[in-house]
N, C-alpha and C positions, 0 to 999 in steps of 0.2 A: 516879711515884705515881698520875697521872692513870689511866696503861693499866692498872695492878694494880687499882685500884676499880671505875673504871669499868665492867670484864670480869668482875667477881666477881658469880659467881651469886647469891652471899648478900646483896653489899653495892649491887651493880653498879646496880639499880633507883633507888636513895636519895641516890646519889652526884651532887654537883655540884660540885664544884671541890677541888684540892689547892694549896697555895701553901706557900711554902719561907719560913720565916719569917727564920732567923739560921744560916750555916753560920760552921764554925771548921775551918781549914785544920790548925791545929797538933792539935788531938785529933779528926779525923776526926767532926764531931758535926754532925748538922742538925737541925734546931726548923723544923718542920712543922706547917700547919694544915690541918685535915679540914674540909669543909663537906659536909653531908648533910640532904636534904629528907626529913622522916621522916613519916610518915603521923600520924594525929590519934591521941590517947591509945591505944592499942592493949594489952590486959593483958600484962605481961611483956616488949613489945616493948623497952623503951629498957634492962631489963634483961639480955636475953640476946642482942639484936641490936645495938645501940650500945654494949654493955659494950666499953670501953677495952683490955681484952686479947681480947678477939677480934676486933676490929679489928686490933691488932697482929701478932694472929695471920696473917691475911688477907697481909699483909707479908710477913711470915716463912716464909709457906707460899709464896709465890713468887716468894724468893730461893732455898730450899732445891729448889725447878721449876729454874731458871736453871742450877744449880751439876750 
């Protein structure tokens, strides 16, 4: 998670740490925490730059890199 944030052009600037909160062996699931330094009030920023699915997204676009 570190390399994927860190290296994202979008997110890569804002990024300070990734930490793995709770994994689960029997359903393949992890609980992850994002920390992100984000610049002072900026209009729109924490909506279309920290919105939760395009962070996700960021993930998902570089596993679909990987495969």
């Amino acid at each position: 998670l570190t390399e994927v944030y860190s290296s994202s052009p979008a997110l890569g600037r804002y990024f300070k740490s990734a930490q793995v909160m709770n994994f689960s062996n029997e359903s393949a699931t992890v609980f992850y925490q994002l920390e992100f330094s984000v610049p002072p009030s900026t209009e729109g920023f924490m909506e279309n730059v920290m919105n939760p699915e395009f962070i996700r997204n960021i993930l998902r676009q570089n596993i679909y890199d990987e495969e």
